[in-house]
N, C-alpha and C positions, 0 to 999 in steps of 0.2 A: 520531395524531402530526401537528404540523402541517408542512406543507413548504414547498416554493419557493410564489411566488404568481405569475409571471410566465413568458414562455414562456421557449424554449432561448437559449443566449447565440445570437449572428451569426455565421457563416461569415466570412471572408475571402474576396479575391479576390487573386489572384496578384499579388505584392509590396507589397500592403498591409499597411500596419504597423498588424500589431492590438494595444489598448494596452486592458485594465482596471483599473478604479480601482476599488478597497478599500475601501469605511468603511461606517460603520455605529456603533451601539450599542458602546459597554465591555464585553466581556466576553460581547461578541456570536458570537467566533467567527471575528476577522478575522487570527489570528496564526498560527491552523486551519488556515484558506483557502490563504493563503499559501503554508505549508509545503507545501500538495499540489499547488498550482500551480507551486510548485520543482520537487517532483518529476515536473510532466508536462512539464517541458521550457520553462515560463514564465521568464523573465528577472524576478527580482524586486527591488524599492523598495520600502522600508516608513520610517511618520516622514518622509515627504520633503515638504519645507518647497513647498507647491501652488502658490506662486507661481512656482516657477519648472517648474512645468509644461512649459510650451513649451520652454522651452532643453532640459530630460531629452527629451523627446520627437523634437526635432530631431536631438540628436545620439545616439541610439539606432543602434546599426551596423546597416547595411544589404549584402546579399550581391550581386553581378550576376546578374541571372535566380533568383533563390531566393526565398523568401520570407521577409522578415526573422525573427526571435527574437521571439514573441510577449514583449510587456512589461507585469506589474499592477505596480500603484503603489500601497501603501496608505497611508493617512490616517485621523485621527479628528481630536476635540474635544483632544485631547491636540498635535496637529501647532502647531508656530508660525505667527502669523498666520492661525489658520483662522476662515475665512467662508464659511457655506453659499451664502451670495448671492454673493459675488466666485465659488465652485468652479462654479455653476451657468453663470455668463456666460463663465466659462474654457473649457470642454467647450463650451460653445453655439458657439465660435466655433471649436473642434478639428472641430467634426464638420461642419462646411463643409468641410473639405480635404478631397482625391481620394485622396491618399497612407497615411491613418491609418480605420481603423476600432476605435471607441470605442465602449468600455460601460463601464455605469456599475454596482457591483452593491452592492447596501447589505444588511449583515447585522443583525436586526432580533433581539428577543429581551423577551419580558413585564418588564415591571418589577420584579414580585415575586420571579419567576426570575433575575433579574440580582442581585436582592440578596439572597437566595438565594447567588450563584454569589460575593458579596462577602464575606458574611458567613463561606462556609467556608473560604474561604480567605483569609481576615483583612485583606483587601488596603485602602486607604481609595479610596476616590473621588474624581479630581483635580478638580471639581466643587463637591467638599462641602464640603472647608474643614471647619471645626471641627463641620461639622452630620452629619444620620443619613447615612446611604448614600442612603436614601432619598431625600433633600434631593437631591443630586447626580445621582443617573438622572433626577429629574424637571427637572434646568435642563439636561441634556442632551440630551434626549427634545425639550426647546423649541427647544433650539438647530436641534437637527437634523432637523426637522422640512419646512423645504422641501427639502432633499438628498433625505429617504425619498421626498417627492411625486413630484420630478424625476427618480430612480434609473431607469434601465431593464431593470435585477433588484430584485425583493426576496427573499430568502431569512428566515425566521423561525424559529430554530433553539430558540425552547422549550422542546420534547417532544425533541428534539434529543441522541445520545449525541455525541460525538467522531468518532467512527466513521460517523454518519448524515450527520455533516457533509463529512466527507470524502468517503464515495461520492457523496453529491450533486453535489458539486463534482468530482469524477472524471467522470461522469454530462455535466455540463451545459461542462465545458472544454478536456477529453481532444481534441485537435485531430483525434484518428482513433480508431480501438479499442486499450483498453490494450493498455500495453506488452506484450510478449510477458514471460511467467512464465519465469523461470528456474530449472529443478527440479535436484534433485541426487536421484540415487539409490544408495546406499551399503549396503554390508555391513560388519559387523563380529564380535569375537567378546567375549559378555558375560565372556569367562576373561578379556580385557583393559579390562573396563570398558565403562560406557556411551557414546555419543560423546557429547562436552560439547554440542554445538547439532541437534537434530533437533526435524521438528515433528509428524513420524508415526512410531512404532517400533514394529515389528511384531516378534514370538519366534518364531521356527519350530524351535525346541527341541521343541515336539511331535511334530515328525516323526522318522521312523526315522531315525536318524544312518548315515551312510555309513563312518566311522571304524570302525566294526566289522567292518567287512568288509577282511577281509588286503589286496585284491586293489585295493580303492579308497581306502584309505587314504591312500596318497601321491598320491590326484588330487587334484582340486579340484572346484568348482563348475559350473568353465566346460569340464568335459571330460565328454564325450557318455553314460557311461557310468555317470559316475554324477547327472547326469539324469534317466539312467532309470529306478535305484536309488529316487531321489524320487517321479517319479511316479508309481513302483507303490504308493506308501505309499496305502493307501484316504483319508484324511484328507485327502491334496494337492489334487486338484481342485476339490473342493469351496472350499476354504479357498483358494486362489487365486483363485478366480472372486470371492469376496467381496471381498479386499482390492483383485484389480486394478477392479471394480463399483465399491468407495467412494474409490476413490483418482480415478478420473475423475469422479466424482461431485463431490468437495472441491475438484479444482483450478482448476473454473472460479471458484469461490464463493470460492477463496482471491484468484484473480485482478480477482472485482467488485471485493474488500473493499481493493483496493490494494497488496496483497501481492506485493511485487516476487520474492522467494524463496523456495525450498520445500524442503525436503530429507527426503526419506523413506530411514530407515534399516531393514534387513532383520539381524534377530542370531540368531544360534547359538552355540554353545560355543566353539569355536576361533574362527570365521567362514573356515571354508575350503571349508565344503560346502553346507549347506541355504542355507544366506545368502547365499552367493553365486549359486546358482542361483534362487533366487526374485528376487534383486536383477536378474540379468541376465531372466530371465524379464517382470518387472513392466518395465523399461528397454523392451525390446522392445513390450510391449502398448502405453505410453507413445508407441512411437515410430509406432505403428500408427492411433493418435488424431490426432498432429497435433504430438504436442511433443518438444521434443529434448533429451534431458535426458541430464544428466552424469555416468557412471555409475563410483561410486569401490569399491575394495575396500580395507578399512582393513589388514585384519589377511593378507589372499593372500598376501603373503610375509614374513610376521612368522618370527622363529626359531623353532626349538622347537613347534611347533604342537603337531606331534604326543606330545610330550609332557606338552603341557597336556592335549590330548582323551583321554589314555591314563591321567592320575592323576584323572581325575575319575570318579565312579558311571555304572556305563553308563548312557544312555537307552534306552530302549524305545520 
């Protein structure tokens, strides 16, 4: 796969206004970019006519003692009035000020793959005019040719999924280590249905149900006793060690991959007993890693419970 070709973006120095500029190739990957520098906290401009560069730049808000709202601005062959020689001598003359720290990062992409990426998706080429797609990458590729020289990124997204493009750019802009994940951990009872959003669901319907037993019936999950009930089940330990083992396994992997949310749900029959014990159980391991996570129970005081767990085939 091919990748970035240049080193990490710049650091800031305190209250310097870090400002990058966006362009690149059509269909390069620059609307990509954006959207994930939104979400790291970037101030974004897209289409914004380069001429007026410096006025957006100036009046960009600034905090007392803070360090301003980092700000990318993006552009192509498509922006009004663009000129790779006028954008060159614009930056050339930004990056003399004490106050603004400037990069420039241009998103690159084969030609074949570009039309490739035109052709499926039927789009024409503001370039091509009546001619192939082809025609049009190639007087763009000419155009933009001193910008890729002068860039102080190039990124080449090719081999490139959506996805590759994104952590990259998480990777190389993220002004500190990602966001912290936000997990949800949840019980429910599949007698009321699956929960509409979850992205891990685990059944502890194989475990000995506590509803059988007179005595524990009217507890719940989160009561000591029947805990216990669970973890005499021989199946339990084992079968915990594995999910709490992949679930700290996933979270970092979900957190490279940009994924701000997590929600892992735990289900049983009613969801008043194994579910909610495992949920509270896995919360805890959770909290013993380093993450803090939100621990719901759908169905702990739903009506009727026990009536649902009562007309259904016992488990074993």
């Amino acid at each position: 796969m091919n990748g970035p070709t240049s080193q990490a973006a710049p650091q800031t120095g305190p209250g310097r206004q870090r400002v990058l500029l966006v362009t690149g190739m059509l269909g390069a990957g620059k609307t990509t970019a954006l959207r994930v520098l939104e979400d790291l906290g970037w101030e974004i401009v897209d289409n914004f006519p380069i001429r007026m560069l410096d006025a957006l730049i100036d009046g960009a808000p600034d905090g007392a003692g803070v360090d301003p709202t980092p700000l990318a601005i993006g552009f192509d062959s498509r922006t009004r009035g663009f000129d790779p020689e006028r954008v060159i001598g614009q930056v050339k003359s930004l990056t003399e000020r004490r106050d603004i720290e400037l990069t420039t990062l241009f998103l690159d992409c084969a030609s074949n793959e570009l039309e490739r990426r035109y052709n499926e998706t039927r789009r024409r080429h503001v370039l091509a005019g009546d001619s192939p797609v082809s025609t049009g990458i190639r007087a763009e590729r000419e155009l933009l040719a001193p910008l890729r020289r002068w860039a102080d990124m190039l990124i080449d997204t090719t081999e490139f999924t959506s996805n590759d493009l994104q952590r990259v750019i998480r990777e190389r802009f993220a002004s500190s280590e990602p966001g912290e994940l936000i997990v949800t951990v949840s019980s429910f009872g599949f007698s009321r249905g699956m929960p509409p959003v979850a992205d891990l669901v685990f059944d502890m319907r194989f475990l000995d149900n506590p509803h059988w037993d007179a005595n524990l019936r009217p507890q719940t999950g989160q009561d000591p006793a029947v805990g216990d009930y669970i973890r005499k089940d021989p199946s339990y330990a084992e079968a915990f060690a594995r999910i709490r083992d992949l679930v700290l396994m996933l979270l970092p992997r979900y957190r490279l991959q940009g994924k701000a949310y997590v929600h892992i749900a735990f289900g049983c029959t009613g969801g008043r007993h194994r579910s909610v014990f495992t949920a509270e159980q896995i919360a805890a391991a959770l909290r013993q890693s380093g993450f803090s996570p939100t621990l719901l129970h759908r169905n702990l005081g739903s009506r009727a419970a026990d009536l649902l767990e009562g007309g259904l085939r016992r488990e074993k």
